[in-house]
C-alpha positions in Angstrom: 60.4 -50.6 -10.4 63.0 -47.7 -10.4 62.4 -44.5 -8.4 61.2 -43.0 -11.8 58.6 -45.5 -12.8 55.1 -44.2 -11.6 53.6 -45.7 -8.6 50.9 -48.2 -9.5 47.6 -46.7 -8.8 46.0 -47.0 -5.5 42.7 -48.4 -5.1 39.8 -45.9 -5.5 38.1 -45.4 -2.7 34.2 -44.8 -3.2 32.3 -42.4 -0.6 29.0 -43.4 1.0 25.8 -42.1 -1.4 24.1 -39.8 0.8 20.6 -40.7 -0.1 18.4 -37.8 -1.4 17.5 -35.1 1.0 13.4 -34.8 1.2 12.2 -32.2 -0.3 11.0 -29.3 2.8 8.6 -27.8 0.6 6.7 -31.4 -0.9 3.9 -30.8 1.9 3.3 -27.4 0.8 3.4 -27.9 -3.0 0.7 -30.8 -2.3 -1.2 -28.4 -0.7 -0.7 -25.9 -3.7 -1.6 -28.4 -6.4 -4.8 -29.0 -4.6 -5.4 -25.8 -4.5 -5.1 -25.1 -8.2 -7.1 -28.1 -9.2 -10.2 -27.7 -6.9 -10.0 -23.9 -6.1 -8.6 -21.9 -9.6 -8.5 -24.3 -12.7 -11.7 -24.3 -14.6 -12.7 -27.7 -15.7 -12.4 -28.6 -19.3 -10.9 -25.2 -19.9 -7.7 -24.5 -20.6 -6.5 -21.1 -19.4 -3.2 -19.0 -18.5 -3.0 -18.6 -14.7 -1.3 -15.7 -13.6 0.2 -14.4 -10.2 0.0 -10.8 -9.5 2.0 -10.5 -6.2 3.7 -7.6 -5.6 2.7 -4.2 -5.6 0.4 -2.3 -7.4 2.4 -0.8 -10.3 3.1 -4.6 -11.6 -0.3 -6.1 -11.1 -1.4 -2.4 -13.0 1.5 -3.4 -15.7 0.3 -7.1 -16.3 -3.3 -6.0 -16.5 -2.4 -3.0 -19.0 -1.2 -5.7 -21.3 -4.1 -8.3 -21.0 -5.9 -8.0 -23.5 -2.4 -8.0 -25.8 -1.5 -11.5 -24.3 -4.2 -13.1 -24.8 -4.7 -11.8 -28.8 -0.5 -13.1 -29.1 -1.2 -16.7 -27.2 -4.5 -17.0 -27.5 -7.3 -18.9 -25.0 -8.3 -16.8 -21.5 -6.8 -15.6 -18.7 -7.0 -16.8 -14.9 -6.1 -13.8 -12.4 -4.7 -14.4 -8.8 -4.4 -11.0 -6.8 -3.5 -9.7 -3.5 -6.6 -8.6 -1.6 -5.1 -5.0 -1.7 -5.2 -4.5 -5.3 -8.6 -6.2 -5.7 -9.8 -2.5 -7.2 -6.8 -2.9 -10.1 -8.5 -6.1 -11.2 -11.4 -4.5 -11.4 -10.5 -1.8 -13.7 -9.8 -4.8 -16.0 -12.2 -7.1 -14.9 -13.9 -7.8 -18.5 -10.2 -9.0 -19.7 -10.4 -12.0 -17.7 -12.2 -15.6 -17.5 -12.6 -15.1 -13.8 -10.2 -13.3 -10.6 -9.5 -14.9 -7.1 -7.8 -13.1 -4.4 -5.0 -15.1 -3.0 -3.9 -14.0 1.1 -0.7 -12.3 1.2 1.1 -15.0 3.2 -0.1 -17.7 0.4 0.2 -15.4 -2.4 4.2 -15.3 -1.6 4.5 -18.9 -0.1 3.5 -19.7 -3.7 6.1 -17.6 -5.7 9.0 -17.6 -3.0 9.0 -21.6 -2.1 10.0 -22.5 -5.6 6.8 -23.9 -6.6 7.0 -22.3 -9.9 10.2 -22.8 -12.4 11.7 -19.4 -13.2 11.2 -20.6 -16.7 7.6 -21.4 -17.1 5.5 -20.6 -19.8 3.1 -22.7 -20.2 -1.0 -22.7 -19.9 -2.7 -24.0 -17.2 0.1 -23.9 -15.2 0.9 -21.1 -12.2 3.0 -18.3 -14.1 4.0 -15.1 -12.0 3.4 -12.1 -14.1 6.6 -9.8 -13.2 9.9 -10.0 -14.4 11.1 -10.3 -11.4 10.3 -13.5 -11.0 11.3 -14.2 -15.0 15.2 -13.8 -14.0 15.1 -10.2 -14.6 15.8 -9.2 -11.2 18.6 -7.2 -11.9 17.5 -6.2 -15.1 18.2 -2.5 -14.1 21.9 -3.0 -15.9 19.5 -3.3 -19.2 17.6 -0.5 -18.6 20.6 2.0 -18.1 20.8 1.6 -22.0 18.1 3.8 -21.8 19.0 6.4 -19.7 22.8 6.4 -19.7 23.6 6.2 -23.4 20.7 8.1 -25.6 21.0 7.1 -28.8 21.6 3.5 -28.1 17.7 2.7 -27.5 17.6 0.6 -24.7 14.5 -0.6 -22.8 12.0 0.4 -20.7 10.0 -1.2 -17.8 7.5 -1.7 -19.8 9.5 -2.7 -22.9 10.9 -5.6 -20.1 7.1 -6.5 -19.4 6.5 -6.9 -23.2 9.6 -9.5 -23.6 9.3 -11.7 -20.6 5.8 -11.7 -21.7 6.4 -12.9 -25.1 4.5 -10.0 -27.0 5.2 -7.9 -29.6 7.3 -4.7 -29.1 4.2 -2.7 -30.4 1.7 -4.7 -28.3 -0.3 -1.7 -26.8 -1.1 -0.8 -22.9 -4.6 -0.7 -22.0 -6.2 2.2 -20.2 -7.8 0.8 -16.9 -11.7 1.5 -16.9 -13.4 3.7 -13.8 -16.9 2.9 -13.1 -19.3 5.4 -13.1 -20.1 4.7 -9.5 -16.3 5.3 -8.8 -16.4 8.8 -10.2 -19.6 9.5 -8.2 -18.0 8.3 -5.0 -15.1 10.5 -5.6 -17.3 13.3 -6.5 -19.2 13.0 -3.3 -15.8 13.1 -1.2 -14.8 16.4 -3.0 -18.1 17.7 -2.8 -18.3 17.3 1.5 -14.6 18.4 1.6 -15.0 21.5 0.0 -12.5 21.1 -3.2 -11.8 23.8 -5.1 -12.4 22.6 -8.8 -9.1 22.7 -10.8 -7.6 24.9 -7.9 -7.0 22.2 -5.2 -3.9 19.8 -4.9 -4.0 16.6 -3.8 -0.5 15.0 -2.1 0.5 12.1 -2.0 3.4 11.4 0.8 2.6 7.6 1.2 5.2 5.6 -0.6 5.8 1.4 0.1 7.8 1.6 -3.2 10.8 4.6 -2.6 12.7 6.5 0.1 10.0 8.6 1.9 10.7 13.1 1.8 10.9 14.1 5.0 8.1 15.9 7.1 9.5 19.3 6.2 9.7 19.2 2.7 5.6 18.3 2.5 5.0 20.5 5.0 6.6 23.4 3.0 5.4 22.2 -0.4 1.9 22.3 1.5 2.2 25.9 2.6 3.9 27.3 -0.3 0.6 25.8 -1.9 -1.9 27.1 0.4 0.1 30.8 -0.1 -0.3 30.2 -3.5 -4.4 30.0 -3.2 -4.6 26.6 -3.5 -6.7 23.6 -1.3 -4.5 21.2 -0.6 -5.7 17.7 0.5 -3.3 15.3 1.4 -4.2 11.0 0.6 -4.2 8.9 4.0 -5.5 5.9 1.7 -3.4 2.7 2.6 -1.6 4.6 5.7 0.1 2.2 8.0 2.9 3.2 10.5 5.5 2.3 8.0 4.9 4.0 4.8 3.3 7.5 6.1 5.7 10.4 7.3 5.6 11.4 10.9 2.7 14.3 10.6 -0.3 13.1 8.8 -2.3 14.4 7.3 0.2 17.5 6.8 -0.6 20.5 8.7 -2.7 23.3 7.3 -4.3 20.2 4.8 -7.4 18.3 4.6 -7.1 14.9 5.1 -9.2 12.0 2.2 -8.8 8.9 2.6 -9.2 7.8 -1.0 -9.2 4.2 -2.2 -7.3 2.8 -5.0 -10.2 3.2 -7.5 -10.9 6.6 -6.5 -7.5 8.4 -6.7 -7.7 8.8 -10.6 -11.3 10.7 -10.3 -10.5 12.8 -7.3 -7.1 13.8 -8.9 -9.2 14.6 -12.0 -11.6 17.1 -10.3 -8.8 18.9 -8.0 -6.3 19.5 -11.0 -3.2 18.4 -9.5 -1.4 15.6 -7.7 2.0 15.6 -6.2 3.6 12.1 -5.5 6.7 9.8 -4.9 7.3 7.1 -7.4 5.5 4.2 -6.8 2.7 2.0 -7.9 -0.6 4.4 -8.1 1.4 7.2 -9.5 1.7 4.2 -12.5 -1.8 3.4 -12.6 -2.9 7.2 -12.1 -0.5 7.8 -15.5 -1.9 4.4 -17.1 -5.4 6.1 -16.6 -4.4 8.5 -19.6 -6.9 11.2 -18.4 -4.5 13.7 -18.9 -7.3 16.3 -17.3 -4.7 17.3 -14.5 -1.7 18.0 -13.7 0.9 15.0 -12.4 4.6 15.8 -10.5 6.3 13.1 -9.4 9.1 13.3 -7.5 11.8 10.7 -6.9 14.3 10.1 -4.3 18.4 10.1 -4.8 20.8 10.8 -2.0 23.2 14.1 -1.9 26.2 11.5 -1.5 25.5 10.1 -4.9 28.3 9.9 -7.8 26.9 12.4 -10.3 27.9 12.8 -14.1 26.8 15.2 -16.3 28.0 13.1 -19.8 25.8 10.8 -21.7 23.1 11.0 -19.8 19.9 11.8 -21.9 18.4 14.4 -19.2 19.1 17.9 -18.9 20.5 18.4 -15.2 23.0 16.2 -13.0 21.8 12.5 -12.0 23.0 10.1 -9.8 25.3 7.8 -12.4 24.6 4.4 -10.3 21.4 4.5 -9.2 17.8 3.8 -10.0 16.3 6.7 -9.1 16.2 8.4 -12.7 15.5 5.3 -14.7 12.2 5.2 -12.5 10.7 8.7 -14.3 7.8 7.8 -16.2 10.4 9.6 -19.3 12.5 6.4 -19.2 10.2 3.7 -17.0 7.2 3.8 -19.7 7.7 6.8 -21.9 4.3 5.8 -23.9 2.6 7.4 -21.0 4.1 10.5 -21.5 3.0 11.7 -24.9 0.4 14.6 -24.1 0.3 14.2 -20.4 0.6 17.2 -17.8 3.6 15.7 -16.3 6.5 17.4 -14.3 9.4 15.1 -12.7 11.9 15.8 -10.4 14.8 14.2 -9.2 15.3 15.2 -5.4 17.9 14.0 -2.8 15.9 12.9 0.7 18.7 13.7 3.1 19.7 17.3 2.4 20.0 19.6 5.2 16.3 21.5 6.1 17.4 24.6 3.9 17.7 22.7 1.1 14.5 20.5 1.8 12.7 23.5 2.0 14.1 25.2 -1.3 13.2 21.9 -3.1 9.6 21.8 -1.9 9.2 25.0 -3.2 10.4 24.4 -6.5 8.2 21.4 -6.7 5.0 23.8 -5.4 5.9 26.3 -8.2 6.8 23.4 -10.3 10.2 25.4 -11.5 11.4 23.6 -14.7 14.7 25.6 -14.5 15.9 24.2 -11.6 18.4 21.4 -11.8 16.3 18.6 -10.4 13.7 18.7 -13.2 14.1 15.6 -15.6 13.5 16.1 -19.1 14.8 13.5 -21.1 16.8 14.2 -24.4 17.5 13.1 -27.6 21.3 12.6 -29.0 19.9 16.2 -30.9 18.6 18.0 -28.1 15.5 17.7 -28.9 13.0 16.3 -26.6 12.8 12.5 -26.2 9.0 12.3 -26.3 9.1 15.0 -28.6 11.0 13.1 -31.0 9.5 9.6 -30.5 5.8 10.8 -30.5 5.0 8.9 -33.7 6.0 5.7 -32.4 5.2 5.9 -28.6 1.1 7.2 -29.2 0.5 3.4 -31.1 1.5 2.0 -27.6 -1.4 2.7 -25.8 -5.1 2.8 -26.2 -7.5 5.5 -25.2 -9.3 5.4 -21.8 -13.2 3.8 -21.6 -15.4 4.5 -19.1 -16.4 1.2 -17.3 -20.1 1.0 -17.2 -22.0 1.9 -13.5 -22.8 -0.7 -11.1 
């Protein structure tokens, strides 16, 4: 064989077949199929089981669109809830075949251990119902359509909810229902607190969702209230030494400690509520009462990259964050149309002076200040101005829950 012939071909060699690894979560998935057959399936049924598991503004979302799923895929639906947003469940409780309240540990050993395919859409199996859990995570990319590039559409959160869903682009949000005995609970509160009827504020620093104001903003926005002639309550409901601010209730306030299901009524008789972005301030806007006045304010950082091009809002906004697609302008716009609603867009970690300039435009709720949102048209005109027609079909009107 000359030097140029190729060498004959050595013999392959073949490595050892590891055999399979066991599967680390096989114990627990037994235990979870057990569960499901003896515990949530009912027998000779078939039914959708859904997961709520996060936090209250996607268990509110899912809920909001029950009734729509199960008109588009037909048969009943099978609720699974965390046992703090039993009340949620309750708002909706006549859109379901029957609700169980899963522990938080089980709840997220059932979503995180890879017992359910991202995929899965298929009845009587476990489906989670946020997108997060659809491979949307880091959907946010999508959503900046919305808010960086007006004119282009885009989508909104709960656009995303529709189409992981599998409904209709038009399929309407449903109002969540407050009992009677709700309203009188809340109404009892206000009465032994003293509220001022449509001249008291209620504030809302707790926040599990969103970078927390610090203690002198609320404490300004409080007294520039109280200056103002207002009462001004401030919401220790679902306080724990994480989410709360260091002060609480904030000075020269009355403290209420006001469940889930009694936010919206209380809110309702006191005329205004101030809050960060987070869960309740959804359900509170889902409520539709549109009886009192919402601000929402929502965190950025001074440090941000800001652009003032293509933006669809009227003053500077952080260009790579998710602060501004988290306004209930671009997050579910359907919710604006008619609502008392001021949002402002408010960096956490400016010095005192400007923390206490801020809080005071959010007391006086000073739409000519740079941090108010109002989201544009390619025109100038107003987005939920110009999209009124379309975005009022999305929703249905609130209905009082009967008593009980």
């Amino acid at each position: 064989m000359s030097e140029s012939d190729p060498a004959a071909p050595g013999e392959l060699a073949t490595a050892p077949v590891a055999p399979p690894a066991a599967d680390p979560f096989a114990e627990l998935h037994a235990g979870f199929d057990d569960m499901f057959n003896n515990t949530v399936r009912i027998p000779g049924q078939d039914a959708w089981i859904i997961l709520c598991g996060y936090n209250i503004g996607e268990t509110s979302e899912f809920c909001a669109l029950a009734d729509a799923f199960v008109q588009q895929h037909g048969h009943g639906i099978i609720l699974l809830v965390r046992p703090a947003h039993v009340a949620v469940a309750r708002m909706y409780g006549h859109r379901f075949l029957k609700v169980l309240v899963l522990q938080d540990d089980i709840m997220q050993a059932v979503l995180r251990s890879n017992y359910i395919p991202q995929d899965r859409f298929e009845i009587n199996k476990p489906m989670s119902a946020c997108w997060i859990d659809r491979g949307f995570r880091h959907s946010d990319g999508v959503k900046y359509l919305g808010s960086h590039y007006p004119g282009r559409g885009g989508i909104s959160e709960t656009d995303m909810q529709r189409f992981v869903l599998r409904l209709p682009w038009n399929a309407k949000l449903e109002a969540p229902r407050i009992r009677v005995d709700w309203e009188r609970a809340a109404m009892q509160q206000a009465l032994d607190l003293g509220l001022r009827m449509g001249r008291s504020v209620l504030l809302c620093p707790i926040n599990n969702s969103a970078k927390r104001f610090p203690q002198i903003f609320w404490d300004t926005v409080a007294a520039r209230l109280i200056e103002r002639g207002y009462m001004v309550f401030t919401n220790m409901g679902g306080l724990n030494e994480f989410n709360g601010i260091a002060n609480m209730p904030i000075p020269g306030t009355t403290a209420v400690s006001l469940p889930i299901e009694q936010v919206i009524p209380f809110a309702h008789l006191a005329g205004r509520m101030i809050t960060g972005g987070n869960g309740m301030s959804f359900l509170t806007m889902l409520g539709s009462w549109k009886t009192f006045r919402i601000t929402q304010i929502l965190p950025t950082t001074k440090d941000a990259s800001f652009t003032t091009s293509s933006m669809g809002a009227r003053s500077k906004h952080p260009s790579r964050e998710a602060s501004l697609i988290s306004a209930f302008q671009y997050l579910s716009p359907e919710l604006c149309i008619d609502a008392p609603l001021s949002e402002f867009l408010l960096p956490f970690d400016e010095s005192d002076d400007e923390m206490v300039r801020l809080a005071r435009v959010v007391a006086d709720e000073d739409t000519s200040d740079p941090s108010y949102i109002e989201r544009r048209e390619c025109n100038g005109k107003r987005y939920i101005d110009e999209h009124a027609g379309w975005l009022r079909e999305l929703t249905t009107a609130p209905e009082q829950a009967p008593g009980g």
